[in-house]
Structures are given as structure tokens and as C-alpha cells.
N, C-alpha and C positions, 0 to 999 in steps of 0.2 A: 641515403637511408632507404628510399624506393628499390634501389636495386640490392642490398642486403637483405631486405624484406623479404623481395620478391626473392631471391636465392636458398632463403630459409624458407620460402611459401614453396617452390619446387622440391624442395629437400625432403619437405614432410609430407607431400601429398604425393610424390609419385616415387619415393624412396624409401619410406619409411612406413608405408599403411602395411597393417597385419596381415591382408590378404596376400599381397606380394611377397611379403616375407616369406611366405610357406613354401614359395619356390626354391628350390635350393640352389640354382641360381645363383638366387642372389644372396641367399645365407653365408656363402664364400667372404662377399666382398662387404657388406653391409655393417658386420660385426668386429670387423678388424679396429682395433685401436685407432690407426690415422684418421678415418672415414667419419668413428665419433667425435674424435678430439677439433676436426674441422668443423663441425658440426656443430659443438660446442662454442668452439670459437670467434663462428659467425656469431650466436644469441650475445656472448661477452661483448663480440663491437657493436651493438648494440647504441649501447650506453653512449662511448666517443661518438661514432656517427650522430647521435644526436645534440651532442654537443657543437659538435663543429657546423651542422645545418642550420641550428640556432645563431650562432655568427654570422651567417653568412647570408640568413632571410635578410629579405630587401625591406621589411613591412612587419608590422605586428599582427599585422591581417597573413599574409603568407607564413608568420611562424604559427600560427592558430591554425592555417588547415593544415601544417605539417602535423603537428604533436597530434592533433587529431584522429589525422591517416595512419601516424605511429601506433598511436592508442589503439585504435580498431585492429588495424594489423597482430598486432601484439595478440590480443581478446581473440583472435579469429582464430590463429595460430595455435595458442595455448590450446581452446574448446575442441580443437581438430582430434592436439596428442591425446586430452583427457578423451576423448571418444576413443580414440586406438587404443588407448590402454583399457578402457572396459570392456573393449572386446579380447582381450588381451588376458584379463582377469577371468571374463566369462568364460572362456574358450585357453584354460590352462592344460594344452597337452606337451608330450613331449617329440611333436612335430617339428618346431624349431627352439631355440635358447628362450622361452617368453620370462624366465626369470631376470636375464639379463636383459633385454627389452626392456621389462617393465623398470627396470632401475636407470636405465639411459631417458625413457619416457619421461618420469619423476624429473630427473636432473633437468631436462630439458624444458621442463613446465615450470621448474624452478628458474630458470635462467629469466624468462618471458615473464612472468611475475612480479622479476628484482624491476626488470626495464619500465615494467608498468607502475609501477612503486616509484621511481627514479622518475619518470615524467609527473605523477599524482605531486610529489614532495618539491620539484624543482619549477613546474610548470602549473600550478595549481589554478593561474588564471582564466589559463585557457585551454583547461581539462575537462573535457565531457563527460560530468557525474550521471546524464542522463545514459549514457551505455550500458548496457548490460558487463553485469561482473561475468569476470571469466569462472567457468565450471568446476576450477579447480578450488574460487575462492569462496563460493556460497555456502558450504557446508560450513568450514572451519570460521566462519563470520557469523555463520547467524549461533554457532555454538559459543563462538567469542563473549558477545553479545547476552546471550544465555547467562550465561557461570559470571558474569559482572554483574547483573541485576542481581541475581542469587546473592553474592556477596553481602549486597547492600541491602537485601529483603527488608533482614529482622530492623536494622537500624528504622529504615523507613517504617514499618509499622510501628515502631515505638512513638515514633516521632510526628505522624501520621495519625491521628482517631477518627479520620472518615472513611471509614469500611467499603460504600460505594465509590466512592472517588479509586480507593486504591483497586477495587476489583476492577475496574474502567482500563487503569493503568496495566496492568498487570494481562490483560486479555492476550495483547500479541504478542505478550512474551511467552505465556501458554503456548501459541500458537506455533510459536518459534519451535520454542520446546517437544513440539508433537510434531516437526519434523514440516508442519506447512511451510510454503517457499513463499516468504513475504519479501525480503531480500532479495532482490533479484537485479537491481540495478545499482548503481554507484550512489548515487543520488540517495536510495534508500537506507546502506550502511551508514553514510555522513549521515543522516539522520538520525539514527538509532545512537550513535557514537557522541552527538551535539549533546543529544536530550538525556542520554545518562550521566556526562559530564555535567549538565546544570541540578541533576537529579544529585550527586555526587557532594557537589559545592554546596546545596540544601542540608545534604547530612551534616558535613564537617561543621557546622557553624553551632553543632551541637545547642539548638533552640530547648529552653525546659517548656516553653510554648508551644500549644500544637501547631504542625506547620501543612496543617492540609488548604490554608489559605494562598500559602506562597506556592505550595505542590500546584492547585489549579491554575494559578497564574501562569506557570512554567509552560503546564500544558497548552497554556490559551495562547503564551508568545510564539510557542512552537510549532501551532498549527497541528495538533493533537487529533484532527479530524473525522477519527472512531466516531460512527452513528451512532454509539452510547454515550459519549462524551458529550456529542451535539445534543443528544434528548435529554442527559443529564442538565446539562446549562440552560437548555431551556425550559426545562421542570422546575428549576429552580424561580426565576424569571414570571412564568404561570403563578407560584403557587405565594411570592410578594404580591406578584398585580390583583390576583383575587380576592385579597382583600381589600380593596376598594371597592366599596358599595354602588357606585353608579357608572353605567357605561362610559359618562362622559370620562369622569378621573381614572377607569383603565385606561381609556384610550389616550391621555396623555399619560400616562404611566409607561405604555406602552414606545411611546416617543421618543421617552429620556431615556429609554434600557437602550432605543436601537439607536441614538444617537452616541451612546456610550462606548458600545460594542464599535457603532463604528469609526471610534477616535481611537480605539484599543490597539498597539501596537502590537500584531498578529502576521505572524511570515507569511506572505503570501505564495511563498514558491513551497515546491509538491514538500505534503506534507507527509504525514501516516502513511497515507494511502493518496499515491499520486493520480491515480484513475479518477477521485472523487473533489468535489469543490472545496474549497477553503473551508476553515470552519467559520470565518466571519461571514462569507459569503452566503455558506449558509443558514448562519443564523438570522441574518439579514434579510434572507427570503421567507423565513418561517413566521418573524416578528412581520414582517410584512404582509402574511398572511391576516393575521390575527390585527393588525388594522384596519386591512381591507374587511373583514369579517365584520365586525364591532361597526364603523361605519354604516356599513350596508344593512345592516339588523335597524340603526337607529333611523335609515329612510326610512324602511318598511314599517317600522313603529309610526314615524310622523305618516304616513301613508295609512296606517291603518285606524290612526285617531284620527286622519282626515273623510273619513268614510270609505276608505279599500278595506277589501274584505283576503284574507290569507287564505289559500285552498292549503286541506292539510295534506299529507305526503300520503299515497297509497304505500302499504306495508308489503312487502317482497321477500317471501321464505328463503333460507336457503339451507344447503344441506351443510355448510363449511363453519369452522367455530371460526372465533374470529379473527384468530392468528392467520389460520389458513385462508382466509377471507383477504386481509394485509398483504400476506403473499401473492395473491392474484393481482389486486389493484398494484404492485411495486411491481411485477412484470412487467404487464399493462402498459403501465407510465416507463419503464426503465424502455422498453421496446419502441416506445413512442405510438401506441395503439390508441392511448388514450392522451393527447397533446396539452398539456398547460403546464402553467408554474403557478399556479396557486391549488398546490397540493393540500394547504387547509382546507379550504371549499371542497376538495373530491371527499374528503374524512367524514367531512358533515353530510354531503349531498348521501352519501351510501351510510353512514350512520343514522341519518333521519328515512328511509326506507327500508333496512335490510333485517333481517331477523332470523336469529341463527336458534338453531336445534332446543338450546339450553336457556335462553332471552327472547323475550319480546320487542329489547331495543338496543342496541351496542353504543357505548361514550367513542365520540371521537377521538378523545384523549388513548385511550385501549387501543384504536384501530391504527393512531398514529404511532403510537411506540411498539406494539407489532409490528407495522414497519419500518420502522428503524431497527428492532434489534431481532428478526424473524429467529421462533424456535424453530432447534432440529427436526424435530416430532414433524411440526406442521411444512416446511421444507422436503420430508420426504412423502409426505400424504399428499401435498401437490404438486410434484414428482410423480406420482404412481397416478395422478387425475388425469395428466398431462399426458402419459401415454397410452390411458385408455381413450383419450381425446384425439388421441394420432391414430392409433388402433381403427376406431369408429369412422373417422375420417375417411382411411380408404377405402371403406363399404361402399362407400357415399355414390 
């Protein structure tokens, strides 16, 4: 398998790149029928050599870094052609045949593809979903992906009457749709592919009930880990415990949700968005927040009917609403400028000081779902702060 690889890895990189082509040369020998059809030949054995190296691993451990080495190989191979060919597309003259190029190219990205497909479908154990998909397959997957929600839209909102819940859902497939590259690794399609499949199963069972009950569920087993999802679930969470009248019965209100959440059967492996924590993980920091909060309020209570006296917080203008405001501290914090994990306490600490243009006092509640789910607007206003801030800098 190594040295078919590696024979198709010489073929395409020092045979078959656009630049060389242009020499006439090689346009003699390059184009001839035998030259492709060997060519072709090697991507078809493929398949067998993989078979027969599978026999003949000593170990389940040495057939895992084979399929693996295979996998990459394949991905590396494939991204090479789709590069030649957009240069190929780009740079349509009639210096050499690049019509017939580009259809031996196709074929040959097709060949690489089937073999990646043929390892994903026979090899699935020990398939590395974390790799990047090959360039050929991101567009046509996340369009895939697209036109199958579509499908199912309308049914979903019939069956569906929570409007914020579904606008939740529905966000990165917007996304998709506008052409953002969310998609981008293996790991990510199986993802998208699972959760429309239970999304799918939800429809069929045709409920005359609404089923934005079982929809949240889906999303919570899934690890649905959208920053609006996560401030959705725990907006909810907030606005049961706030009715309890005294600190003590939040704070055990507050116990049973996180003890709840975290008996919740929730995927832990990369979810939405694999860059970012779990969603239990981070709900579990958040409610953990708001314990530690709640606590520390009731010292300084017993502290204060002990005879401690509370200094009140000097007030600090600023010129930023408060969107733009959340922007700064999520840098901040994201950069590690500003180091903790009880991100509650910074909301409050700059909530109980800070006062913007339009208010005298900002709710923590405001400043923390600013940052979770930051508007555009203020995104580019602190963008444009940011390089008058660079700008300034090197006056300095």
C-alpha cells in the first residue's frame, strides 16, 4: 500500500502539476491514453492492496496505523489534484489540452474518494473522523446537508411551536447555507448526518403533540453546543430558580438542576463545534458560577449583620454599549488577558462599576448573553477600536 501510495504521490506531484504541463515536453507523453489508464489503474488498486494489507497486519494496532496512513494519504493526494485543477480552471488557456486535464483530474479525485469511502464503510473503527475532509468533499456535504434540513423544515415547524428553540437550531444551517466552512472535518459531517437522522426519526412519528420537548432533548444528547443553545438552557434554569424567594431555596434549586444536568446522558465527544467545551461541561461551569455567587453574597450578608460595613463600587464611564462592552471582556478572557473560570463574577465585577453612554448600570444577565451570542454591529465597532488601538500603539 505504502509504495502504490507513494507511486501515485510521485505521479501527481512531479507528473502531473499544471506548471509542467505547459512544457511541451511533456504534453507529448503526459496525454497519451497508456500514461492515464496506468494512472488510473494504480488509484483502482487501491482498494485490493488494501485488502490484502489488512490480512496480513500482525495486530489491530498496526491495521489502525495502516488504514490511517491510507486515509491521509488518500486526503493529501485528492487536495493536491483539487488544487491543480483550480489552477487549471483559473488559468483556462489554450496553451495545453486543460479541457481534457480537467476531466482526467475529476476522474482521478473520483478514483481517491471511492478508496476513502471503501476505508470510512469497511474500516469504520479505526477511521480517523478527526481529518480534515478532502476539498473535493466539503462543498457537496455541506450542500448535502443543506437541501436535507430544507426538506424537513416545514414538517419541523408544524410540529415544533418553540420559535426560539427552532431559530437556535436552524442557525448553522444558515450558516452552511451562506456558504461559511463549518464542515471541515470528518468528525464534523458524521455529526450533522447523526443529528438530522434523529431530527428525521422525530418527524416520522408524526406527534399531534408538540414536540419542541423531545427536539431539546435531541439537542442536549447530542452535544448541540451553540453559545445560544447554552444561554438558551440556561435562561431557562435562571428564570424557574427565580422564583424562589430566598437565597437559601435558589441555592439548593440551583443543586438539583446541576446535579441533573450532570446525570444527563450528553456526547461528550466534539460536538457542534469541536473547538468549544461540551455543552454539559459548560453548563456546569456556569450553574457553578451562580453557586459560588449566591454563597458568597450570603457570607457577606452574615458579615454585614455581623457589624462589617460593604464599601460601594466606584462607577466607571465608558464610551462602549454593552454589547461592545461583552466583546472586550470575551477577548480578554478568550486570549487569557484576563485568567479565571468564574466568568459569573467578571459580569457582575464590571456590571456593578461600569456605565455605558445610554445607562447608569448594566444587568449582568445583558452582559452575559452579549457574550454568548455577540452582535454584528458591535463585532465590527470593536474591530475598528482594535486598530485604532494598533494604530496608536505605534506612536508610542
Amino acid at each position: 500500500m505504502k509504495n502504490t501510495l507513494l507511486s501515485l504521490d510521485e505521479t501527481i506531484h512531479n507528473r502531473l502539476n499544471p506548471v509542467d504541463l505547459q512544457d511541451a515536453a511533456w504534453r507529448s507523453s503526459v496525454h497519451q491514453t497508456a500514461f492515464w489508464a496506468d494512472v488510473f489503474a494504480g488509484a483502482s488498486a487501491l482498494r485490493q492492496v488494501i485488502l490484502t494489507e489488512s490480512l496480513n497486519a500482525r495486530s489491530r494496532k498496526q491495521l489502525a496505523v495502516f488504514i490511517q496512513s491510507s486515509q491521509a494519504g488518500c486526503i493529501h493526494l485528492a487536495d493536491t489534484l483539487s488544487y491543480y485543477l483550480k489552477i487549471l480552471v483559473k488559468n483556462d488557456t489554450n496553451k495545453y489540452p486543460s479541457k481534457h486535464l480537467i476531466e482526467y483530474y475529476t476522474t482521478l479525485i473520483g478514483r481517491l474518494l471511492d478508496t476513502l469511502k471503501f476505508l470510512e464503510n469497511n474500516f469504520s473503527w479505526c477511521f480517523d473522523a478527526s481529518m480534515m475532509l478532502p476539498l473535493a468533499l466539503k462543498e457537496p456535504s455541506q450542500k448535502y446537508i443543506t437541501e436535507r434540513l430544507n426538506r424537513i423544515k416545514p414538517l419541523l415547524v408544524k410540529q415544533c411551536t418553540n420559535h426560539p428553540l427552532l431559530t437556535i437550531l436552524f442557525q448553522p444551517f444558515e450558516e452552511l447555507a451562506a456558504g461559511e466552512n463549518i464542515i471541515f472535518s470528518y468528525s464534523n459531517l458524521f455529526y450533522f448526518k447523526n443529528l438530522m437522522l434523529m431530527i428525521e426519526k422525530l418527524i416520522s412519528q408524526k406527534n399531534t403533540a408538540d414536540s419542541s420537548v423531545q427536539l431539546q432533548a435531541i439537542l442536549f444528547r447530542h452535544n448541540f453546543n451553540h453559545p445560544s443553545f447554552v444561554q438558551y438552557l440556561f435562561d431557562h434554569f435562571n428564570a424557574e430558580i427565580n422564583i424562589q424567594q430566598t437565597p437559601s431555596r435558589k441555592l439548593q434549586a440551583w443543586r438539583v438542576n446541576f446535579n441533573q444536568v450532570a446525570l444527563q446522558k450528553s456526547t461528550e465527544q466534539e460536538g457542534l463545534y469541536p473547538h468549544l467545551p461540551s455543552l454539559t461541561r459548560t453548563l456546569k461551569t456556569m450553574m457553578k458560577d451562580e453557586i459560588a455567587y449566591i454563597v458568597k453574597n450570603e457570607i457577606l450578608l452574615y458579615n454585614s449583620s455581623a457589624g462589617g460595613h460593604a464599601q460601594k463600587p466606584v462607577g466607571i464611564k465608558t464610551g462602549l454599549s454593552v454589547a461592545q462592552l461583552a466583546v472586550f471582556i470575551r477577548l480578554l478572557l478568550e486570549e487569557e488577558i484576563i485568567i479565571t473560570d468564574n466568568h459569573a463574577k467578571i459580569f457582575r465585577s464590571i456590571a456593578a462599576v461600569f456605565q455605558t453612554p445610554r445607562t447608569s448600570g448594566i444587568s449582568p444577565e445583558s452582559l452575559r448573553n452579549k457574550y454568548h451570542t455577540p452582535e454584528a454591529a458591535a463585532l465590527k465597532i470593536t474591530k475598528d477600536y482594535l486598530i485604532q488601538m494598533v494604530n496608536r500603539l505605534r506612536n508610542y
